[in-house]
KOLBALO-748116 format. One line per field, with one value per residue: residue number from 1; x, y, z negated of N, C-alpha, C, O, CB in turn. Coordinates in nm, 2 decimals. Atoms other than C-alpha are relative to their C-alpha. Glycine has a CB too. Layout:
<rs>
seq <- c(NUM,...) $
n.c1 <- c(X,...) $
n.c2 <- c(Y,...) $
n.c3 <- c(Z,...) $
ca.c1 <- c(X,...) $
ca.c2 <- c(Y,...) $
ca.c3 <- c(Z,...) $
c.c1 <- c(X,...) $
c.c2 <- c(Y,...) $
c.c3 <- c(Z,...) $
o.c1 <- c(X,...) $
o.c2 <- c(Y,...) $
o.c3 <- c(Z,...) $
cb.c1 <- c(X,...) $
cb.c2 <- c(Y,...) $
cb.c3 <- c(Z,...) $
</rs>
This chain:
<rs>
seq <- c(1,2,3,4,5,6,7,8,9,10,11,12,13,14,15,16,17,18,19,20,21,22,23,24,25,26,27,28,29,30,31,32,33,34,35,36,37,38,39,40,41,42,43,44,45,46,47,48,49,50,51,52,53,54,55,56,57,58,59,60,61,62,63,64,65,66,67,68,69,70,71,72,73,74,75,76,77,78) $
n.c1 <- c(0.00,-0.02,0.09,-0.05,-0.02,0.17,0.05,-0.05,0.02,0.09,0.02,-0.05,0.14,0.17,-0.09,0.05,0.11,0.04,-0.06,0.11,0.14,-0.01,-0.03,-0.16,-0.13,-0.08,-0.09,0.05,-0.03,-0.11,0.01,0.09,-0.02,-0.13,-0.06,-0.07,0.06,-0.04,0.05,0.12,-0.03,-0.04,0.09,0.11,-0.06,0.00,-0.16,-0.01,0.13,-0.03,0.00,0.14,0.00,-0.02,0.13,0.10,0.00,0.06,0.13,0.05,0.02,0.09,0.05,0.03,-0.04,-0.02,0.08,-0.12,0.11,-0.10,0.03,0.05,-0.06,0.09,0.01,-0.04,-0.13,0.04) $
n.c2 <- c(-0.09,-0.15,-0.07,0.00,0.09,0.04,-0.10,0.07,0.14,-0.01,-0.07,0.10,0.08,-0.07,-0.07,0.08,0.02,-0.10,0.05,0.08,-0.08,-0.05,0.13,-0.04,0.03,-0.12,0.02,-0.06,-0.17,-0.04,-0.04,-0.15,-0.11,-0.01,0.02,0.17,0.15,0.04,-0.11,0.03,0.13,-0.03,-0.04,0.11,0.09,-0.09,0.02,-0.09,-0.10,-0.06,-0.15,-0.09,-0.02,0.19,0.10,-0.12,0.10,0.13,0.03,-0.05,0.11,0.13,-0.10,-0.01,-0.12,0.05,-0.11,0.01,-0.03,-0.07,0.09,-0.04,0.11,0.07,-0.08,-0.11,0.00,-0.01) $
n.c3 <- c(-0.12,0.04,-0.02,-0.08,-0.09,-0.02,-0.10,-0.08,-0.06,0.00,-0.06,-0.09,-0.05,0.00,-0.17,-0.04,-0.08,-0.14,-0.15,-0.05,-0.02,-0.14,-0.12,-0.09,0.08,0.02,-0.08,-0.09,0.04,0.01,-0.17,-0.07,0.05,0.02,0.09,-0.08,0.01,0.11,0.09,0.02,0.08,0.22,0.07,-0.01,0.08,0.17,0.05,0.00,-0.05,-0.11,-0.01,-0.09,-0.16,-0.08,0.02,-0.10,-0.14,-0.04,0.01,-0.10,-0.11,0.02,0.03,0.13,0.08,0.15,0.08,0.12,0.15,0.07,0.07,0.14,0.10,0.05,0.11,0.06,0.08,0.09) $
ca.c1 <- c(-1.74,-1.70,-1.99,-1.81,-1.76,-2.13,-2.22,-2.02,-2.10,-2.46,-2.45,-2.26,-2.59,-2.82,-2.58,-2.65,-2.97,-3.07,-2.84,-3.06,-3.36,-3.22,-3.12,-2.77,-2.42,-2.18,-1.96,-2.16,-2.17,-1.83,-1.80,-2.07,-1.92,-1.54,-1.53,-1.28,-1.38,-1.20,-1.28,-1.64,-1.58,-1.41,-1.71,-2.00,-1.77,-1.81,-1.42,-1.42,-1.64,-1.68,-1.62,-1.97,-1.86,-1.82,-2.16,-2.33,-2.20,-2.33,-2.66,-2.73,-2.65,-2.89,-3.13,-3.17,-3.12,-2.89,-3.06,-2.83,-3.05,-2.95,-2.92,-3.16,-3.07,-3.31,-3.31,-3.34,-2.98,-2.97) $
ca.c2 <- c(-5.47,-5.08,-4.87,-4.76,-5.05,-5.17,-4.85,-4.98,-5.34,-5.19,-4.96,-5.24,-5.50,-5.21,-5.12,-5.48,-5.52,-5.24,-5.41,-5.72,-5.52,-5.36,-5.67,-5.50,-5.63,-5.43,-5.54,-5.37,-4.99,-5.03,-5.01,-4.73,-4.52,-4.58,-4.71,-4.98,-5.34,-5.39,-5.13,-5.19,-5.54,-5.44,-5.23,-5.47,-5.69,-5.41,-5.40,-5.03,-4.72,-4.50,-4.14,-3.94,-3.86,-4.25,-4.32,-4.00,-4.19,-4.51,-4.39,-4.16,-4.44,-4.68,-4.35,-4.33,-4.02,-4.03,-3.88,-3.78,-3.85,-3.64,-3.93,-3.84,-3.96,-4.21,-4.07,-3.78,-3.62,-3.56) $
ca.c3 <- c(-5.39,-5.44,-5.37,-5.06,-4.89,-4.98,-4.75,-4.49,-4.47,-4.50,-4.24,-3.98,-4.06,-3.99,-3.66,-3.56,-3.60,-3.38,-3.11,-3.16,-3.14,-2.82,-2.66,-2.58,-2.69,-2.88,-2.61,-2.35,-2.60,-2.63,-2.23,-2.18,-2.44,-2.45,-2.78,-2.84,-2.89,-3.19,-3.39,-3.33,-3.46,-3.84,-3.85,-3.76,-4.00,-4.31,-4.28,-4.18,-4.09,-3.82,-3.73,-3.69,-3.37,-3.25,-3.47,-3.28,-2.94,-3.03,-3.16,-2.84,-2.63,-2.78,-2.82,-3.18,-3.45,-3.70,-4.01,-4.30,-4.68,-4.94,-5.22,-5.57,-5.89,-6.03,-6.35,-6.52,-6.64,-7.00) $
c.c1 <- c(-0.04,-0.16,0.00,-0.02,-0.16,-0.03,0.05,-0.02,-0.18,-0.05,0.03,-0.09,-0.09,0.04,-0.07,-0.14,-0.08,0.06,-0.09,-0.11,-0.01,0.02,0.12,0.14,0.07,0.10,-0.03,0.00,0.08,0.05,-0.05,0.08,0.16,0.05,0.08,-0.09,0.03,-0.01,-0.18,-0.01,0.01,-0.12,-0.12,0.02,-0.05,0.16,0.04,-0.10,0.06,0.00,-0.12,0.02,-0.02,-0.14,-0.10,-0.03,-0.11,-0.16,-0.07,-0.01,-0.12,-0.16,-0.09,0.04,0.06,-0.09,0.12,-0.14,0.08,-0.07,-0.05,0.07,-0.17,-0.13,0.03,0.17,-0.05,0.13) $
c.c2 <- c(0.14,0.07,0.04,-0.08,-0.10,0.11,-0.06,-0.14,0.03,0.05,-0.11,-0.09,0.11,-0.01,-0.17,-0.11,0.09,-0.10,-0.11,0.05,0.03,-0.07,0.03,-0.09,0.14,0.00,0.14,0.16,0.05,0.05,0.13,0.12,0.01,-0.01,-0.15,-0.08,-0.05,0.01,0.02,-0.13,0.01,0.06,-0.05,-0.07,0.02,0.02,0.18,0.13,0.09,0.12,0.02,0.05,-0.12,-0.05,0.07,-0.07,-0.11,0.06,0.12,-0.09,-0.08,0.09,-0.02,0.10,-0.04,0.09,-0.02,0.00,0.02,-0.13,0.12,-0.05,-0.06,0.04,0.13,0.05,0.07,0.08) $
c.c3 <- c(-0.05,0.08,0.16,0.12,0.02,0.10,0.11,0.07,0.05,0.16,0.18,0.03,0.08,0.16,0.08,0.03,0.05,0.11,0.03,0.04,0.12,0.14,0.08,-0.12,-0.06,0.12,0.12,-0.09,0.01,0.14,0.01,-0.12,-0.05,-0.15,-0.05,-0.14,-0.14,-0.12,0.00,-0.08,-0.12,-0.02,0.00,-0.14,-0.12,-0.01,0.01,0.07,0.10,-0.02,0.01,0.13,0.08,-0.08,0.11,0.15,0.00,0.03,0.15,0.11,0.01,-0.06,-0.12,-0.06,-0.11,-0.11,-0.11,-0.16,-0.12,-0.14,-0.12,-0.11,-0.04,-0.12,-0.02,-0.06,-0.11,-0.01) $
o.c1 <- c(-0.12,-0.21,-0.10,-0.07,-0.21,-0.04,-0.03,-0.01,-0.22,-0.14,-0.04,-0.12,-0.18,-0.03,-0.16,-0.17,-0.20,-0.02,-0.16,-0.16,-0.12,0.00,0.16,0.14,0.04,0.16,0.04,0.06,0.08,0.09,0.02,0.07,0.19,0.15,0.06,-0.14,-0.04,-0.01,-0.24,-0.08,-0.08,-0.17,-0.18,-0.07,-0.09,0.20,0.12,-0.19,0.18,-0.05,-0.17,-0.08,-0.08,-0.20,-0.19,-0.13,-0.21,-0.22,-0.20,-0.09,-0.18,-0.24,-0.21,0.14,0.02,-0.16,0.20,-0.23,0.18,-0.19,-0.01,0.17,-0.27,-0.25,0.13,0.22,-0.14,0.17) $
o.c2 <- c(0.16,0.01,0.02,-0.05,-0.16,0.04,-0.15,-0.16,-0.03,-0.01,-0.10,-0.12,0.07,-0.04,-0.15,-0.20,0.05,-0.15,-0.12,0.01,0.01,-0.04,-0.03,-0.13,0.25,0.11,0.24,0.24,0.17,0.17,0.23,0.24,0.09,0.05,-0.27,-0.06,-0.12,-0.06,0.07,-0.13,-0.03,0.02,-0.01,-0.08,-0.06,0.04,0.22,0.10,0.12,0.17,-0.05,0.07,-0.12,-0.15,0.02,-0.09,-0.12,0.05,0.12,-0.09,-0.11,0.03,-0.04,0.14,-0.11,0.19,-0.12,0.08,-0.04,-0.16,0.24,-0.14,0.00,0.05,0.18,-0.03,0.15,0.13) $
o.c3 <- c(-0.14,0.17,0.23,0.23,0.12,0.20,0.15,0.19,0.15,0.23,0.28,0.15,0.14,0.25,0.17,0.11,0.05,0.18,0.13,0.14,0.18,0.25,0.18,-0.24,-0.03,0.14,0.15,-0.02,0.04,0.15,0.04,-0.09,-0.14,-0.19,-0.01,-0.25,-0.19,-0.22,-0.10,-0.18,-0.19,-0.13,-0.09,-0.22,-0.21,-0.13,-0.07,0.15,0.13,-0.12,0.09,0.20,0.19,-0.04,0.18,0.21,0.07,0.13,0.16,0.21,0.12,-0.13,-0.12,-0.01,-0.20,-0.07,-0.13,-0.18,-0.16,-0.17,-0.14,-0.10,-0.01,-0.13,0.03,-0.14,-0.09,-0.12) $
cb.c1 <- c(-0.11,0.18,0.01,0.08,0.13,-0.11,0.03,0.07,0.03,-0.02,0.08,0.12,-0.09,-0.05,0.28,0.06,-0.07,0.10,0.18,-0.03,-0.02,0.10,-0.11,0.03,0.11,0.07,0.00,-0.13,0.00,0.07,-0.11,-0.24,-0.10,0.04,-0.08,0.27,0.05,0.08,0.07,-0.06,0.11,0.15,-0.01,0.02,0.13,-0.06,0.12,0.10,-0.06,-0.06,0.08,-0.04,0.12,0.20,-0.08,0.11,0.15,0.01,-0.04,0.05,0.09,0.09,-0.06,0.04,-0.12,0.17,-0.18,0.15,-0.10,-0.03,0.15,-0.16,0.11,0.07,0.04,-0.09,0.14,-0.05) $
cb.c2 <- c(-0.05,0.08,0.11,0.00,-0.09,0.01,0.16,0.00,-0.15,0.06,0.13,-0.08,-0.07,0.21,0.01,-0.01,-0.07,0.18,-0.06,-0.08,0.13,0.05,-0.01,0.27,-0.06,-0.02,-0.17,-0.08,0.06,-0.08,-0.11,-0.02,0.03,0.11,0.04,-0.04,-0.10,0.01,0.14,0.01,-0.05,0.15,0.10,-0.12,-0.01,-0.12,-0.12,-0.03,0.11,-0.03,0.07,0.15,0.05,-0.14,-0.01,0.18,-0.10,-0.13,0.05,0.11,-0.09,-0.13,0.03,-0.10,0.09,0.03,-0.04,0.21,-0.15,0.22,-0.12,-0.04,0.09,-0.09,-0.04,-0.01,0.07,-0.11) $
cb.c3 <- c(0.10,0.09,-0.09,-0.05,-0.07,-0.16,-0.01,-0.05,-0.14,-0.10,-0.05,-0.05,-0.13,-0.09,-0.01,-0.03,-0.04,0.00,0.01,-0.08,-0.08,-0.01,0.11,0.00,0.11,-0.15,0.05,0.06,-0.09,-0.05,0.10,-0.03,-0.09,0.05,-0.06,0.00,0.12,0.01,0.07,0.12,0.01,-0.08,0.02,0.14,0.01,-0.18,0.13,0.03,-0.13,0.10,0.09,-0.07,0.05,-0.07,-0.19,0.03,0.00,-0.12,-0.18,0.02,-0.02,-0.16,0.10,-0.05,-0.03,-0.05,-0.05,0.00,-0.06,0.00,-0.03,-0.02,-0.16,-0.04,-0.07,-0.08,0.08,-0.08) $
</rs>
């Protein structure tokens, strides 16, 4: 799995357990914020990512902040 797609699948568990947390469906965000059903699916799945505008949606729905973290390196560069 690509680096990529690890972010992705990562970001889809995190997405879902917030919803557990919330006690809401994805079914029901997709309703309140006109995003489709399907496409929330692949991305729960890890199959594909969302726009910042459609994660901005969700996460104001479910009233949460995105935060952006500027990645470090571990190590020192030589």
């Amino acid at each position: 799995m690509q680096q990529n797609d690890m972010n992705v699948f990562m970001m889809g568990n995190r997405l879902k357990d917030i919803l557990n947390r919330e006690k809401v469906t994805a079914s029901k965000v997709c309703r309140e914020t006109g995003i489709d059903r399907g496409m929330m699916s692949k991305f729960l799945n890890g199959k594909i990512n969302l726009s910042l505008k459609k994660l901005t949606l969700i996460a104001d729905y479910l009233g949460y902040d995105i935060e952006f973290v500027k990645r470090t390196h571990s190590r020192e560069r030589k």
